[in-house]
C-alpha positions in Angstrom: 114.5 97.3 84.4 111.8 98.1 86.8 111.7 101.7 88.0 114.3 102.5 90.7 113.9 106.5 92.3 110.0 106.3 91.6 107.8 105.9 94.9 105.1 104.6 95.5 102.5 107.8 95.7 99.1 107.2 96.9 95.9 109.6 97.1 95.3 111.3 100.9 92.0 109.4 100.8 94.2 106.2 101.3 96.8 107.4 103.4 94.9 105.9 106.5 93.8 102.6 105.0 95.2 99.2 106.1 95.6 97.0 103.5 93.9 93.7 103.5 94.8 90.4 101.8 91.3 89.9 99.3 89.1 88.0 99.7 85.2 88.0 98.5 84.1 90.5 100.7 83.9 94.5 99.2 86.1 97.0 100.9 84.4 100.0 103.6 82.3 101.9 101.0 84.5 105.1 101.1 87.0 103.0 99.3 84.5 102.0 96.3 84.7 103.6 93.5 87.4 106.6 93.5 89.1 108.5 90.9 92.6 110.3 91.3 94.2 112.8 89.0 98.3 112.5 90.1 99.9 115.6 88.2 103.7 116.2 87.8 105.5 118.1 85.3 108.8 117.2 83.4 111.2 119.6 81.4 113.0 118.3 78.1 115.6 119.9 76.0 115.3 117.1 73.4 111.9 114.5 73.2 113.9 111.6 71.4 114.0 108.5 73.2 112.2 109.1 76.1 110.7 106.2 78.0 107.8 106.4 80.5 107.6 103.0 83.1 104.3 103.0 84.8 101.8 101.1 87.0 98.8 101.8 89.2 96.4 99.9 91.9 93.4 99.3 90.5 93.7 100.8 86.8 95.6 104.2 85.1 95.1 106.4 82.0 98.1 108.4 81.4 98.1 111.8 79.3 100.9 114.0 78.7 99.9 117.9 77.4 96.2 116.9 77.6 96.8 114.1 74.9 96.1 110.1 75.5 98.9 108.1 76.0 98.1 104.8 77.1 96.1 103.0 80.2 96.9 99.7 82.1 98.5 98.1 84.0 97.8 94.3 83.0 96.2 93.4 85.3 98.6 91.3 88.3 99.1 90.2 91.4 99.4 91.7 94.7 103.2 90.6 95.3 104.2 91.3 91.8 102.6 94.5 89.9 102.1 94.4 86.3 103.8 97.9 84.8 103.7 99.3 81.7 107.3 100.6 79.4 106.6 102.7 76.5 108.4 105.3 74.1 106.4 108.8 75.1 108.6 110.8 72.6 105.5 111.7 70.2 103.9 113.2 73.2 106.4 115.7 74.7 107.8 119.0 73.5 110.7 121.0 74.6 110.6 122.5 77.5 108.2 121.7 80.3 105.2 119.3 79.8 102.5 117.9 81.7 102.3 114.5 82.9 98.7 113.5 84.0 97.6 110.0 85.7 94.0 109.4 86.4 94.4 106.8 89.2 90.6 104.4 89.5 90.4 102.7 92.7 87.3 100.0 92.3 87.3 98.7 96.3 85.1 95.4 94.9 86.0 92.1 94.5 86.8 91.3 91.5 88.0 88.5 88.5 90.6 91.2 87.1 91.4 93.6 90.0 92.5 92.4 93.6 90.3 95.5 94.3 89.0 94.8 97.3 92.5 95.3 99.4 91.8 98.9 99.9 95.1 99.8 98.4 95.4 102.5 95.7 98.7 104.3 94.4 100.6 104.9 91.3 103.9 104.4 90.2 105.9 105.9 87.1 109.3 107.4 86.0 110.3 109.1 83.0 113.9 108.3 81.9 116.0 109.2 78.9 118.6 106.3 78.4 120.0 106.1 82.1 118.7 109.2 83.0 116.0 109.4 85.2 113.8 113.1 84.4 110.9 112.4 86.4 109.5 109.9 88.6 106.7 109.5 91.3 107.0 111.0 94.9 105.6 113.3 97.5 105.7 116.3 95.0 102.8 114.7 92.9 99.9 117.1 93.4 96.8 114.8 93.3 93.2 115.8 93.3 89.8 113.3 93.6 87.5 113.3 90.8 84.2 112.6 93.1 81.5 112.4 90.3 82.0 108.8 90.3 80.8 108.2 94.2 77.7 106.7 95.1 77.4 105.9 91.3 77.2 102.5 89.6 79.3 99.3 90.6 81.7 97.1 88.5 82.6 93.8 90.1 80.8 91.4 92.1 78.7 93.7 94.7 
């Protein structure tokens, strides 16, 4: 089952940006190469069985309590994200925990990403059975990681 009361949550760097359909040609250069840290918390009373699905535009590493997780998606189509489903019990504790998503946005064209499209976001909620205990919206702090701009490229340039 695909995430239902997760949004979509993009970085204010992006807000403005019209999305284009890729092609060969690298996005505006203040879309190249930016890195996103979404932060959200979530409160347990009992780790077992909980599931985390997640998916970002370009590429994610997730970390809960300052620990790796995992990083993805596959990587997919415009008009049907690749997401990720995994068990994240190991990773929490009781009581309130940290959920961290470093968002990279590559703004080049590409073989993997469709990069280039000048869209960036990320996607996740953490459920327990049916329950839904946290998922993605407007209460996401996010914070831009800028020692990556002006730096190398990956992708055709």
């Amino acid at each position: 089952m695909f995430p239902e009361k997760a949004k979509w949550i993009m970085p204010p760097a992006f807000a403005d940006a019209v999305p284009v359909e890729p092609d060969p040609k690298d996005s505006p250069a203040e879309y190249q190469n930016r890195h996103f840290r979404f932060t959200g918390p979530v409160t347990v009373d009992d780790p077992d069985g909980i599931t985390v699905s997640i998916s970002a535009d370009d590429y994610y590493v997730l970390t809960i309590n300052d620990t790796y997780v995992c990083q993805g998606p596959a990587p997919s189509y415009l008009f049907r994200y690749a997401w990720n489903r995994k068990d994240i019990s190991a990773y929490l504790v009781k009581g309130e925990n940290r959920i961290a998503v470093d968002v990279f946005s590559q703004g080049l064209y590409n073989r993997v990403w469709e990069s280039a499209d000048m869209r960036c976001g990320l996607l996740a909620e953490i459920t327990k059975g049916d329950t839904v205990l946290a998922a993605t919206d407007e209460s996401w702090l996010c914070a831009e990681d800028p020692r990556y701009l002006g730096k190398s490229h990956t992708g055709y340039h």
